[in-house]
C-alpha positions as a LaTeX table, in Angstrom:
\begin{tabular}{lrrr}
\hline
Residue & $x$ (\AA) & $y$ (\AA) & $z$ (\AA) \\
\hline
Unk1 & 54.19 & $-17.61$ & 33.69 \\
Unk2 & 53.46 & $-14.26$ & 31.41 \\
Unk3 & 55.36 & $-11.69$ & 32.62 \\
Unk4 & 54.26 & $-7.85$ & 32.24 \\
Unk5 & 56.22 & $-7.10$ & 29.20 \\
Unk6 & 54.69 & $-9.88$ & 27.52 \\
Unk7 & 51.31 & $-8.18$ & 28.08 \\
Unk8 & 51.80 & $-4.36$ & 27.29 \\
Unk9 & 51.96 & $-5.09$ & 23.33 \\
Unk10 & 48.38 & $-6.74$ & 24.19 \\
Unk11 & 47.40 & $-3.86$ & 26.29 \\
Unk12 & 47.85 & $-1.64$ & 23.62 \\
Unk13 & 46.70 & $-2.79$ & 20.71 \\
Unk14 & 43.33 & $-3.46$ & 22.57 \\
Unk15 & 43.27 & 0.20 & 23.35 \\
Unk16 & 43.93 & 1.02 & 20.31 \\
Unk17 & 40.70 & $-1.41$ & 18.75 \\
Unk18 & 38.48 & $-0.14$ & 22.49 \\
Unk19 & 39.40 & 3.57 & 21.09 \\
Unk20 & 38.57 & 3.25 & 17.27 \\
Unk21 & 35.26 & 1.49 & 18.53 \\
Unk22 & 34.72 & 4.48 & 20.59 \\
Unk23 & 36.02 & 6.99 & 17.66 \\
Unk24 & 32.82 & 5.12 & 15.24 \\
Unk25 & 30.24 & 5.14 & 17.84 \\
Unk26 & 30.46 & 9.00 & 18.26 \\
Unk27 & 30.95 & 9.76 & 14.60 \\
Unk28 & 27.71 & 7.56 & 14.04 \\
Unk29 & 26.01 & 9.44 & 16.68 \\
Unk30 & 27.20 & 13.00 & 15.64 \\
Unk31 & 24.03 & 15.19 & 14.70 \\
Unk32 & 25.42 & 17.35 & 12.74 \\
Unk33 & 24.90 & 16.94 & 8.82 \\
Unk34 & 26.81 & 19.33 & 6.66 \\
Unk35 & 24.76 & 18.12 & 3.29 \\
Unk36 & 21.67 & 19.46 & 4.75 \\
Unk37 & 23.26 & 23.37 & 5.60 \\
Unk38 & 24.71 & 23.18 & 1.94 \\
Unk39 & 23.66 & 26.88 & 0.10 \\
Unk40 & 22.69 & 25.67 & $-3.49$ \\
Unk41 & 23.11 & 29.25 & $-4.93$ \\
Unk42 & 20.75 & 32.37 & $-4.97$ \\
Unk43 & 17.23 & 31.79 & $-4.38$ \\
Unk44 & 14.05 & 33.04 & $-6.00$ \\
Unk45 & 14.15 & 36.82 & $-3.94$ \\
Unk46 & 17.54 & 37.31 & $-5.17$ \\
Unk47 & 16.12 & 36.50 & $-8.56$ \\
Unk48 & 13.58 & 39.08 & $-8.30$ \\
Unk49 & 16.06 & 41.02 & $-6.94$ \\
Unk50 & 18.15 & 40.92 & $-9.36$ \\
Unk51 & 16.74 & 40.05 & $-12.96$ \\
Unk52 & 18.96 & 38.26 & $-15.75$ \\
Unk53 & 19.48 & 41.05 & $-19.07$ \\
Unk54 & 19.38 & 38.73 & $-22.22$ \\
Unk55 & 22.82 & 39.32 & $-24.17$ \\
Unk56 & 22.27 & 39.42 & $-27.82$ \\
Unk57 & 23.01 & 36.06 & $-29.88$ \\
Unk58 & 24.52 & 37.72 & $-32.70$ \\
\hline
\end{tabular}
């Protein structure tokens, strides 16, 4: 006959396997993308904005 002590170590790592299932799914299902809010530096109005002086090469 199993007694309950025999079955918490079972309990628990099956929590621990139904809660990193749960953990993926919602990571999976998360909308939010950082790579697509990523700023890739000034754009072409800052450009005109602000236009480049050549240094010398000499």
């Amino acid at each position: 006959m199993l007694s309950l002590q025999s079955l918490l170590p079972l309990g628990r790592s099956l929590n621990a396997i139904t809660t990193g299932w749960q953990n993926l799914i919602a990571r999976m299902r998360d909308p939010y993308r950082p790579e697509l809010h990523y700023m890739r530096g000034p754009g072409a109005k800052w450009r005109a904005k602000h236009p480049v002086h050549a240094a010398s090469a000499g």
